[in-house]
SENU-833114 format. One record per residue (C-alpha): x, y, z; residue in one letter. Coordinates in steps of 0.5 Angstrom, whole numbers, padded with zeros to 4 digits, always signed. Layout:
XYZA;...
***
This chain:
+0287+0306-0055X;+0279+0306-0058X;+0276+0312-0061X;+0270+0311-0055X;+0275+0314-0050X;+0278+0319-0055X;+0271+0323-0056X;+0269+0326-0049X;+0261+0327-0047X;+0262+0335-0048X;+0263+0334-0055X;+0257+0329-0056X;+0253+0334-0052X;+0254+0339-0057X;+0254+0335-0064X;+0246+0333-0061X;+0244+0339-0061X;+0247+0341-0068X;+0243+0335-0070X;+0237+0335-0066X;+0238+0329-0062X;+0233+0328-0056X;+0235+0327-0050X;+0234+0319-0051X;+0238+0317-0057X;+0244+0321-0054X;+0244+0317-0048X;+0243+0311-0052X;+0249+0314-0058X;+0252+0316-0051X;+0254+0309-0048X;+0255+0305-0055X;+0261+0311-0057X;+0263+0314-0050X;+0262+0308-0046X;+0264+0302-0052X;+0257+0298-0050X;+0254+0294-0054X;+0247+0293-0055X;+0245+0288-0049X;+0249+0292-0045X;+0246+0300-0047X;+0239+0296-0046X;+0241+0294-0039X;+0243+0300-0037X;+0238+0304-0039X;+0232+0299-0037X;+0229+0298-0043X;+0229+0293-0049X;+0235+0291-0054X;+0230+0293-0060X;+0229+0300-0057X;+0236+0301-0057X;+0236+0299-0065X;+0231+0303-0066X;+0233+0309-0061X;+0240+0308-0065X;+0236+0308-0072X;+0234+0315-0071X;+0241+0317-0069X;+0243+0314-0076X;+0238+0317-0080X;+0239+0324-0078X;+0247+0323-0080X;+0245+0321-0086X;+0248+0314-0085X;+0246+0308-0090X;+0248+0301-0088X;+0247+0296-0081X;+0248+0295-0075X;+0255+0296-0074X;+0257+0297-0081X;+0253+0304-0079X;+0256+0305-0072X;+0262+0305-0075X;+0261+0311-0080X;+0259+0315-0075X;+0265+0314-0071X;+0269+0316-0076X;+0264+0323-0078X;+0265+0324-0070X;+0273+0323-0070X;+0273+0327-0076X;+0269+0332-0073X;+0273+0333-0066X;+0279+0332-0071X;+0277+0338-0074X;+0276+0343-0067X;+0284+0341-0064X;+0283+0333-0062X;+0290+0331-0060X;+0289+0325-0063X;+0293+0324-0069X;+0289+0322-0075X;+0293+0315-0076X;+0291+0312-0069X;+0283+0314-0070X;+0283+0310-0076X;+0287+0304-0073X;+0282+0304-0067X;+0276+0304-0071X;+0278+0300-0075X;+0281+0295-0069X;+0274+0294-0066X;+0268+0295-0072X;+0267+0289-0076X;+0268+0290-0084X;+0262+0285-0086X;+0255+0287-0083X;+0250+0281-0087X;+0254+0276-0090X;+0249+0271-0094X;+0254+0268-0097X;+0252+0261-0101X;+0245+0261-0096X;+0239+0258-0100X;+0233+0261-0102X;+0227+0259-0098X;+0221+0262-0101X;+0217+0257-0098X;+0217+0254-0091X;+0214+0247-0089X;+0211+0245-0082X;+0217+0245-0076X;+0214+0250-0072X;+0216+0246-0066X;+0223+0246-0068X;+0223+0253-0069X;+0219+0255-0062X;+0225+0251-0059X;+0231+0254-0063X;+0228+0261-0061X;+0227+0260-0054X;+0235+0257-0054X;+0238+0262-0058X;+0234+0269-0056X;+0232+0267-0050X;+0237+0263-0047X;+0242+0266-0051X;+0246+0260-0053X;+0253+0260-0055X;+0253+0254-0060X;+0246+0250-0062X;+0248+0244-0067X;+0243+0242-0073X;+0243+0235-0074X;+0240+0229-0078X;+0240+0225-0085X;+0240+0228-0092X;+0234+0232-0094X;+0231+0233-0087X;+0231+0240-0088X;+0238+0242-0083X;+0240+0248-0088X;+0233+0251-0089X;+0232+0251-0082X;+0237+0255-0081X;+0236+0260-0086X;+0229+0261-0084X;+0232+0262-0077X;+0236+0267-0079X;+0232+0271-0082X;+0227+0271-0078X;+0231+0274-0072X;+0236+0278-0076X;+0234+0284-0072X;+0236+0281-0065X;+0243+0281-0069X;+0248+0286-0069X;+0251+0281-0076X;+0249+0275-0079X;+0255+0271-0083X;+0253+0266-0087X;+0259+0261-0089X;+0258+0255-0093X;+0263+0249-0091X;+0261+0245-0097X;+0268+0245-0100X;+0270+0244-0093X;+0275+0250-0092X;+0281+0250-0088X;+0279+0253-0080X;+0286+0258-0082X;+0281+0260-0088X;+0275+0261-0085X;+0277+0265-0080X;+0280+0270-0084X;+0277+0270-0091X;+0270+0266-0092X;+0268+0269-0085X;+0270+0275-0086X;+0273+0276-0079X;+0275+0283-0078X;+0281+0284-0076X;+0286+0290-0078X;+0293+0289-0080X;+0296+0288-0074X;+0291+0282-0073X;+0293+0280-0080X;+0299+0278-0078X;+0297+0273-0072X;+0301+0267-0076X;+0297+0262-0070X;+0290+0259-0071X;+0289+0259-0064X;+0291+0268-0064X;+0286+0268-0070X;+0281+0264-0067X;+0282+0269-0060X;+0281+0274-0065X;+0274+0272-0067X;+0272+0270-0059X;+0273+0279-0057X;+0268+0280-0063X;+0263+0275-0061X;+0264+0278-0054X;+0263+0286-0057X;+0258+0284-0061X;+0252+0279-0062X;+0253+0275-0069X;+0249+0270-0071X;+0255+0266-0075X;+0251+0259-0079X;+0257+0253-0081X;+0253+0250-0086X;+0254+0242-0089X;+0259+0241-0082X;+0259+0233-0084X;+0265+0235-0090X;+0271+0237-0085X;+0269+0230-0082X;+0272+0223-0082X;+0269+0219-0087X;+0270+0211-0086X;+0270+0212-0078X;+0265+0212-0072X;+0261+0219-0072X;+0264+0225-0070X;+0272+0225-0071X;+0275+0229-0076X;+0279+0229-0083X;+0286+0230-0083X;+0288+0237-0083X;+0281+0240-0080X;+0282+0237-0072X;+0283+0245-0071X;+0276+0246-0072X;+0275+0241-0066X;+0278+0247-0061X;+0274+0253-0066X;+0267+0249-0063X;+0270+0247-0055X;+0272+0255-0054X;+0265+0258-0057X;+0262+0254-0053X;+0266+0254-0046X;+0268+0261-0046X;+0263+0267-0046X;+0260+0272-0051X;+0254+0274-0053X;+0254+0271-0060X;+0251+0264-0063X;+0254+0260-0067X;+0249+0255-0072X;+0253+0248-0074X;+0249+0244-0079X;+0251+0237-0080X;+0249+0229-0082X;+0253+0227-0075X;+0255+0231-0069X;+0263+0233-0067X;+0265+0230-0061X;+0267+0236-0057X;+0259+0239-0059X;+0258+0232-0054X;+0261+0233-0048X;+0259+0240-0048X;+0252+0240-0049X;+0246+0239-0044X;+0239+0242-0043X;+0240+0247-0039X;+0249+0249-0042X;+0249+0254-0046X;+0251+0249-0052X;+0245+0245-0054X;+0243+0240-0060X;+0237+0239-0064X;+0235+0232-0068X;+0231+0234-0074X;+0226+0228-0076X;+0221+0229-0081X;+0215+0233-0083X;+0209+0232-0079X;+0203+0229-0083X;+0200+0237-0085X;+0207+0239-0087X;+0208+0234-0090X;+0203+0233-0095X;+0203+0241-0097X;+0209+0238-0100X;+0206+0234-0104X;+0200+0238-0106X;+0206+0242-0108X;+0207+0237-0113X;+0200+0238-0116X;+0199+0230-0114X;+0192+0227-0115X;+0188+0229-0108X;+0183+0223-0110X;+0189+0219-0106X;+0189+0222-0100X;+0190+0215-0096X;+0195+0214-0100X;+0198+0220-0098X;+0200+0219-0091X;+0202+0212-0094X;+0207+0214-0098X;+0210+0221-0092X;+0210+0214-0087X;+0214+0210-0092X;+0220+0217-0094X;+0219+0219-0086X;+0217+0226-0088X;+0223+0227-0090X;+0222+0233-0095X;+0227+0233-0100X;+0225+0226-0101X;+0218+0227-0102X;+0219+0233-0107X;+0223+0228-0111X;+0218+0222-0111X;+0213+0227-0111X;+0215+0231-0117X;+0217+0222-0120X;+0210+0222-0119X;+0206+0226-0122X;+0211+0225-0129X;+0211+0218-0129X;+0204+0217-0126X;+0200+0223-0128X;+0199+0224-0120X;+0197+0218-0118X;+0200+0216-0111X;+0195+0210-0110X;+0198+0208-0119X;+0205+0208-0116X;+0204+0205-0110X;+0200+0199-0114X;+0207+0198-0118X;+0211+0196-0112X;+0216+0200-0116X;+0222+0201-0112X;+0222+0207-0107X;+0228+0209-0109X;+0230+0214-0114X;+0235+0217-0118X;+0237+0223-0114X;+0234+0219-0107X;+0239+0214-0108X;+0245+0219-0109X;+0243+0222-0103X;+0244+0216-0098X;+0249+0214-0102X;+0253+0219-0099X;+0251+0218-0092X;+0252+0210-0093X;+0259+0211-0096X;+0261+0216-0090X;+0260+0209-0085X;+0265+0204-0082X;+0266+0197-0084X;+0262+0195-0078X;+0257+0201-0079X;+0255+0198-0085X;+0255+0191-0082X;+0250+0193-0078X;+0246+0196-0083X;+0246+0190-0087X;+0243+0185-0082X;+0238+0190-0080X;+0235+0190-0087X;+0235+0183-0088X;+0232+0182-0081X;+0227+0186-0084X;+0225+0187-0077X;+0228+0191-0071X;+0233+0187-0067X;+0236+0187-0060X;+0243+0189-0058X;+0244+0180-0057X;+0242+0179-0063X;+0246+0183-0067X;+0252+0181-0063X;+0250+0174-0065X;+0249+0175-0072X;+0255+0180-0073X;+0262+0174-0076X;+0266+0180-0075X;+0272+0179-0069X;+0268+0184-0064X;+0267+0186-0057X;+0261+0189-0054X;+0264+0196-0053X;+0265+0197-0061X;+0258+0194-0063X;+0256+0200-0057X;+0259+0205-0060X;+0257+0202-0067X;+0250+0203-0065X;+0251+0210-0062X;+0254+0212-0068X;+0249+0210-0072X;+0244+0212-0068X;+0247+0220-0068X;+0248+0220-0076X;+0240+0219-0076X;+0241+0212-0080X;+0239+0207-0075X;+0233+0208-0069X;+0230+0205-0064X;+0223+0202-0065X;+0217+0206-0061X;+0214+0199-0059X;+0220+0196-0057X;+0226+0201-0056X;+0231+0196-0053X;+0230+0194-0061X;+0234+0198-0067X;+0231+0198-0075X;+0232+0202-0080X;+0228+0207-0083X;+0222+0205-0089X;+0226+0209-0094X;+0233+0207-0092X;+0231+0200-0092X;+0229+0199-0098X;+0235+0202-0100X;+0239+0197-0096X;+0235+0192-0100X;+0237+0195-0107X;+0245+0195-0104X;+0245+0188-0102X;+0242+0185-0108X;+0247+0190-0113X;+0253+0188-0108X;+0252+0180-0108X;+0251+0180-0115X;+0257+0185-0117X;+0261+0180-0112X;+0258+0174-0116X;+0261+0176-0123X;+0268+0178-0120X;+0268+0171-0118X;+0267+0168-0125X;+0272+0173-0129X;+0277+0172-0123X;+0276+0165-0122X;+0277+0167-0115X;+0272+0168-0108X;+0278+0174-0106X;+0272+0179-0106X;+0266+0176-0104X;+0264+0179-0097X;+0258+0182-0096X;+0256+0174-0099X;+0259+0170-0094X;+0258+0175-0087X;+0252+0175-0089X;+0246+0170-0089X;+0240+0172-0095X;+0234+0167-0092X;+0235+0165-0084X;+0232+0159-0082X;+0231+0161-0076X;+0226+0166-0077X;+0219+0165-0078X;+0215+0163-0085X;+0213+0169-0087X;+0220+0174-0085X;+0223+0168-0090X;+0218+0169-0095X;+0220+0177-0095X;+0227+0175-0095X;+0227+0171-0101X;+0222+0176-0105X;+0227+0182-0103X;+0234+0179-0104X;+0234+0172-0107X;+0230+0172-0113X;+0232+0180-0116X;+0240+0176-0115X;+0237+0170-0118X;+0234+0173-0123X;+0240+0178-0125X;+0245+0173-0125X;+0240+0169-0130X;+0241+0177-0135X;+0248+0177-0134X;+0250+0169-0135X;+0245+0168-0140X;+0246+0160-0140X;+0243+0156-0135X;+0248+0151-0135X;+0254+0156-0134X;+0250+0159-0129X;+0248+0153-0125X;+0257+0151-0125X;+0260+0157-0123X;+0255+0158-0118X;+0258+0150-0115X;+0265+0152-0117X;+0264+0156-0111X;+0262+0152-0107X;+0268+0148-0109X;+0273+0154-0108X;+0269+0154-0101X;+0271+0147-0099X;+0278+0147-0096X;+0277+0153-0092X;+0275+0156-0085X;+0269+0156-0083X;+0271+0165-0081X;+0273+0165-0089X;+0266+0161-0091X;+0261+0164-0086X;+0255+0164-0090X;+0258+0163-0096X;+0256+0156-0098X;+0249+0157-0095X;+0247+0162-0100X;+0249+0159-0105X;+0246+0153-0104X;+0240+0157-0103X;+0241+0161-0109X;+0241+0154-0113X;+0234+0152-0111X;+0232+0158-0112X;+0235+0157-0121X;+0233+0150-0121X;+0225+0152-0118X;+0225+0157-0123X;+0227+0153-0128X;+0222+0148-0127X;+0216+0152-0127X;+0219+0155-0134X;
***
């Protein structure tokens, strides 16, 4: 039973003349109470827009007195109605009413929850211009926002449902930072509304119906933000974290069945079924974050009050953070504390492009990784150079086949760690910022594994060392040189603080090589060779002493 079918057409004739209702807002508050409609369907049987049924309603709201949104308001004034009628003899008993109301109306109207402040919004009117035309105008069921830490996914989202807010009959935000059970989102952190009897649904595929008829009764804009914590970390991208696998049938229903509602997920990688179920013309669709265009990006900046003398020096400095915002107002704001500003005196240090808070944040996008996607990673930042599906396959010691470095690479490609060059797409290569943080991993990992193996007298943990080759011989002179600057010399001279005796120093590193002696050639990989190479460099050092 609904309280539509429980208040006749006479009894809404005769209330709008009590309130002076004209003739169209009775017809639009007709359809949504007699007939149950929602806003998409009024507007279609009355030939005019989904605004003009807002606004027609709007003035039915007003003139009952009624403060709230959208359907927090409807909802009161079914219940005035019900009353109403009640009070001239309706048969209906007072407990069936409420129980109807309470079945088909949402309790929460506008759910911000843990969303950001965004008081200022940098470039991506593309991004929004397509976001726009998915959402509002195709009317997508489930878009997904994706790309690396700090690109901007969360603001994105933020500014997308505040500027169509109106064009919702609700907007719910729900931050999945502390990565809530789906059993918990559907009926506390959403805010699902359910009376009683759905209350006591025990299965999360019941709840899970219960929020598709409310999607399909009205238009929500619901945001899961931060969808990388629910899951797997260590794994190829996509799969799920023990516990959170129901959330890959949350997001398959949106996105199959139908309903008028838009889901926004926003994520570091993109889960499987969002994969296969997404396609140009489908009404589940993805968007790929990159960075800031050139204007945008230097607002950022300009921001930061940074020297605008240095403006060259500007777009060399978006070039090397990617136009990724979050890492240009921290460099930005390092700027201007340490270097007063001046972009071209930073860029003259040749201090590493890696900070603090920078750092952390690729860490935890790098330690999300599988063993072979940090493999990978690795070679590419000592290549310092783009590399070939072959090329990879070669360099890689690890037993693998063809498939797994596909999928690897795929992978990488779609957590937005790893892209394909402009001038050679058949060739992968690392962001500039990402590189030089490989750069800085590699030496710490090396020179951690180094020291163990003198406390332990062991090589048991030496890896990244062994399957991996610090100068290869079979690059060029210059790429050498690179190698050599990057991540010999900064081990060399690491080693040297930490092994303060020069002696000492050069016999652990032979005792390695004498551990490595008896061993095969899997279990010796590059070993030998980076040993050898990091002796030259400490008797070369020492010689020009």
């Amino acid at each position: 039973m609904t309280p539509q079918t429980l208040i006749p057409q006479s009894f809404l004739d005769a209330i709008a003349l009590e309130y002076g209702l004209t003739s169209a807002e009775l017809a639009a508050l007709s359809l949504a109470v007699v007939a149950g409609q929602p806003t998409k369907g009024i507007a279609s049987q009355l030939g005019i827009s989904e605004d003009a049924v807002r606004k027609r309603l709007s003035e039915v709201y007003q003139k009952f007195q009624i403060k709230g949104k959208g359907p927090v308001k409807l909802a009161k004034l079914q219940q005035i109605l019900v009353q109403k009628y009640q009070l001239q003899g309706a048969s209906a008993t007072t407990t069936d009413l409420e129980t109807a109301v309470t079945e088909s109306l949402p309790s929460q109207f506008v759910y911000w929850g843990e969303a950001p402040d965004v008081p200022f919004f940098y470039g991506r009117q593309q991004e929004m211009a397509a976001l726009e035309k998915w959402v509002i105008q195709d009317q997508c069921r489930l878009v997904t926002l994706l790309g690396m830490k700090g690109i901007g996914k969360t603001t994105l989202a933020v500014k997308l449902a505040r500027t169509f807010q109106a064009q919702f009959d609700g907007v719910v935000w729900c931050s999945l930072r502390h990565a809530p059970t789906l059993d918990s989102l559907l009926t506390s952190t959403l805010r699902l509304p359910v009376s009683s009897e759905v209350h006591a649904l025990r299965s999360t595929q019941e709840k899970i119906s219960a929020l598709l008829q409310i999607l399909h009764q009205y238009r929500y804009l619901i945001v899961l933000d931060n969808g990388e914590t629910i899951l797997r970390s260590g794994d190829f991208v996509g799969h799920y974290r023990d516990g959170y696998r129901d959330y890959g049938e949350l997001l398959q229903r949106i996105g199959e069945e139908p309903h008028q509602s838009c889901l926004i997920f926003t994520s570091l990688e993109q889960p499987r079924e969002i994969t296969f179920l997404e396609g140009k013309d489908m009404p589940v669709r993805s968007l790929r974050l990159s960075g800031l265009d050139l204007q945008a990006a230097q607002e950022i900046l300009r921001s930061k009050h940074l020297n605008e003398a240095d403006h060259k020096q500007w777009e060399i400095l978006i070039k090397l953070y990617g136009g990724n915002p979050l890492a240009l107002k921290i460099i930005g704001a390092t700027i201007q504390e340490l270097f007063d500003g001046s972009v071209r005196e930073f860029l003259r240090q040749r201090t590493t492009l890696i900070v603090q808070d920078i750092r952390e944040l690729l860490d935890d996008q790098f330690n999300r990784l599988s063993e072979l996607e940090k493999e990978i990673m690795i070679w590419l930042a000592i290549a310092q150079h783009p590399l070939s599906f072959s090329q990879i396959d070669k360099l890689i010691l690890l037993p693998i086949d063809s498939s797994e470095l596909m999928q690897a690479l795929g992978s990488l490609g779609r957590r937005s760690l790893v892209e394909k060059n402009k001038h050679t797409p058949n060739k992968f290569e690392l962001q500039p910022v990402v590189m030089d943080y490989m750069n800085s991993y590699i030496v710490e990992k090396i020179y951690h594994e180094i020291c163990a193996s003198t406390k332990e007298k062991s090589i048991k943990n030496i890896k990244i060392i062994r399957n991996h080759i610090l100068i290869n011989s079979q690059e060029k002179e210059e790429v050498k040189r690179i190698q050599e600057r990057l991540f010999l010399i900064p081990l060399r001279d690491r080693l040297r603080i930490y092994i303060r005796d020069e002696k000492a120093l050069n016999e652990h590193l032979n005792q390695i090589i004498d551990w490595l002696e008896n061993k095969s050639s899997l279990e010796v990989g590059y070993a030998s060779e980076n040993i050898y190479s990091l002796l030259a460099s400490l008797q070369a050092c020492v010689s020009n002493e």
